[in-house]
C-alpha positions in Angstrom: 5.7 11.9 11.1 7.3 10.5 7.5 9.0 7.6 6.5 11.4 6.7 3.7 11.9 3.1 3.1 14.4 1.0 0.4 13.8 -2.4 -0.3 17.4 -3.6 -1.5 18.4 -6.5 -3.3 21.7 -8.1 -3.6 22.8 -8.7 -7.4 22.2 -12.6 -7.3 19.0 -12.5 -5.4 20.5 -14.5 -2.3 19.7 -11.8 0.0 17.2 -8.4 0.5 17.7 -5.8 3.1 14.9 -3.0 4.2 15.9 0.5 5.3 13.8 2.4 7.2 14.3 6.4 8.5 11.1 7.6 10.3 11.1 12.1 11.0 8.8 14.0 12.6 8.1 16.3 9.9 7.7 15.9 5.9 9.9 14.9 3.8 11.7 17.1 1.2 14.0 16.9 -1.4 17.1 18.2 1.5 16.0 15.0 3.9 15.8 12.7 0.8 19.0 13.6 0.2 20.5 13.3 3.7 18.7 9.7 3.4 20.4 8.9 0.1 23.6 10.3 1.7 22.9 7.5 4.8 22.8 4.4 1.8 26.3 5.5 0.2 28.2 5.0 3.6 26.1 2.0 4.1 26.8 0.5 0.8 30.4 1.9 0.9 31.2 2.8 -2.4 29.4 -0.3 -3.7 27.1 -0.2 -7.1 23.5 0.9 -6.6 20.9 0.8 -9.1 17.8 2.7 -7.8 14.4 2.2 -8.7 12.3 5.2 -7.5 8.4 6.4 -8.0 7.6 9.9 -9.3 7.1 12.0 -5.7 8.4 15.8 -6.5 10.9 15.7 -4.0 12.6 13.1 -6.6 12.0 14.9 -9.5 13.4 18.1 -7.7 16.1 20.8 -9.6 18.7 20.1 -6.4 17.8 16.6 -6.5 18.7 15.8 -10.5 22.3 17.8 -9.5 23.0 15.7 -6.5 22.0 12.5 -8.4 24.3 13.5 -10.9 27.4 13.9 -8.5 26.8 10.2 -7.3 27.1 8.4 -10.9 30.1 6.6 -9.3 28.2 4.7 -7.3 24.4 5.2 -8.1 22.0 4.6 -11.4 18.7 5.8 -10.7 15.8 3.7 -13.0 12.4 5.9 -12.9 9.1 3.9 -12.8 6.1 5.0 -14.4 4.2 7.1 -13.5 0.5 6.3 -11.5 2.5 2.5 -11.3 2.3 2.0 -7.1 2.0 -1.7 -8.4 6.1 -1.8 -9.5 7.0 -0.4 -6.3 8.1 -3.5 -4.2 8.0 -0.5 -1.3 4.5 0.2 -1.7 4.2 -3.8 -1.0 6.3 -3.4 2.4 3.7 0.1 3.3 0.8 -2.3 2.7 1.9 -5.3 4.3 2.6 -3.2 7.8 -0.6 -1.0 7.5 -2.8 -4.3 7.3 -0.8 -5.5 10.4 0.7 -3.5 12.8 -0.9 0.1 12.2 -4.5 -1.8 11.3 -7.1 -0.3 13.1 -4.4 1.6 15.4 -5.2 4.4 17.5 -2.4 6.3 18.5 -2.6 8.2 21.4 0.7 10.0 20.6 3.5 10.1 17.0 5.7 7.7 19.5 3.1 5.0 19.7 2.5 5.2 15.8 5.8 5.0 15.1 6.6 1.9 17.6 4.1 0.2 15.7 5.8 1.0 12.3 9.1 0.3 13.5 7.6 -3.2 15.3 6.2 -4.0 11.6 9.5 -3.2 9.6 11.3 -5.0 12.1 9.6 -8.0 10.7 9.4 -7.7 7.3 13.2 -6.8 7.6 13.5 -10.2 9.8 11.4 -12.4 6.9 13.6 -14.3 4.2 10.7 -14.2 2.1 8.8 -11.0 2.3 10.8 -8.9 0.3 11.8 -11.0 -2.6 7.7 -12.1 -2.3 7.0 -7.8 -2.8 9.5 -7.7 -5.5 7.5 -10.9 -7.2 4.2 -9.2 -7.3 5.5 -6.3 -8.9 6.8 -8.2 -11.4 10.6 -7.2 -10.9 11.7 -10.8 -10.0 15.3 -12.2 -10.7 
């Protein structure tokens, strides 16, 4: 089982939202893409800067061309790389681990990813949680 997650962040800091696909197998640069696909009709056509970590699967040959079919409606800012610590994502991973999945024993993928999807549900449902992750890594308004 893999999860992709954006943390987004409206313009004037008023409001964050959390997106969340979970798969049974890995992630590669085709899903990634399919997930990106899933934000543009959510955003609908609305301006999208994305901040995004160093995985392969971002870095990817088919991934730079498709990124550079979507300049109408999406930037894309690289962070360092080694720099978990500017992720605001990596914030939302930890929170959940130390909560929900902490010291879990799944007897099967469903029950794991119950528990992920009950601890997303309430960092997604928290005013604070996400604009507290984008404050630690130092990407505040």
């Amino acid at each position: 089982m893999s999860a992709a997650a954006v943390v987004a962040y409206r313009w004037d800091g008023k409001r964050s939202q959390l997106f969340l696909q979970v798969k049974a197998d890995s992630y590669n640069t085709d899903s990634l893409i399919g997930f990106l696909d899933d934000l543009r009709r959510h955003f609908r056509g609305r301006k999208v800067i994305l901040v995004w970590d160093g995985l392969p699967a971002h870095r990817s040959r088919a991934m730079t061309e498709y990124l550079g079919s979507q300049t109408r409606w999406l930037t894309v800012e690289r962070l360092p790389g080694y720099a978990p610590e500017l992720n605001p994502v990596e914030y939302v991973w930890g929170n959940v681990k130390g909560q929900e999945l902490a010291n879990l024993c799944a007897d099967h993928l469903g029950h794991a990813a119950a528990a992920l999807l009950t601890g997303m549900t309430r960092v997604r449902q928290s005013r604070q949680l996400c604009f507290a992750f984008l404050r630690n890594a130092g990407l505040s308004f």
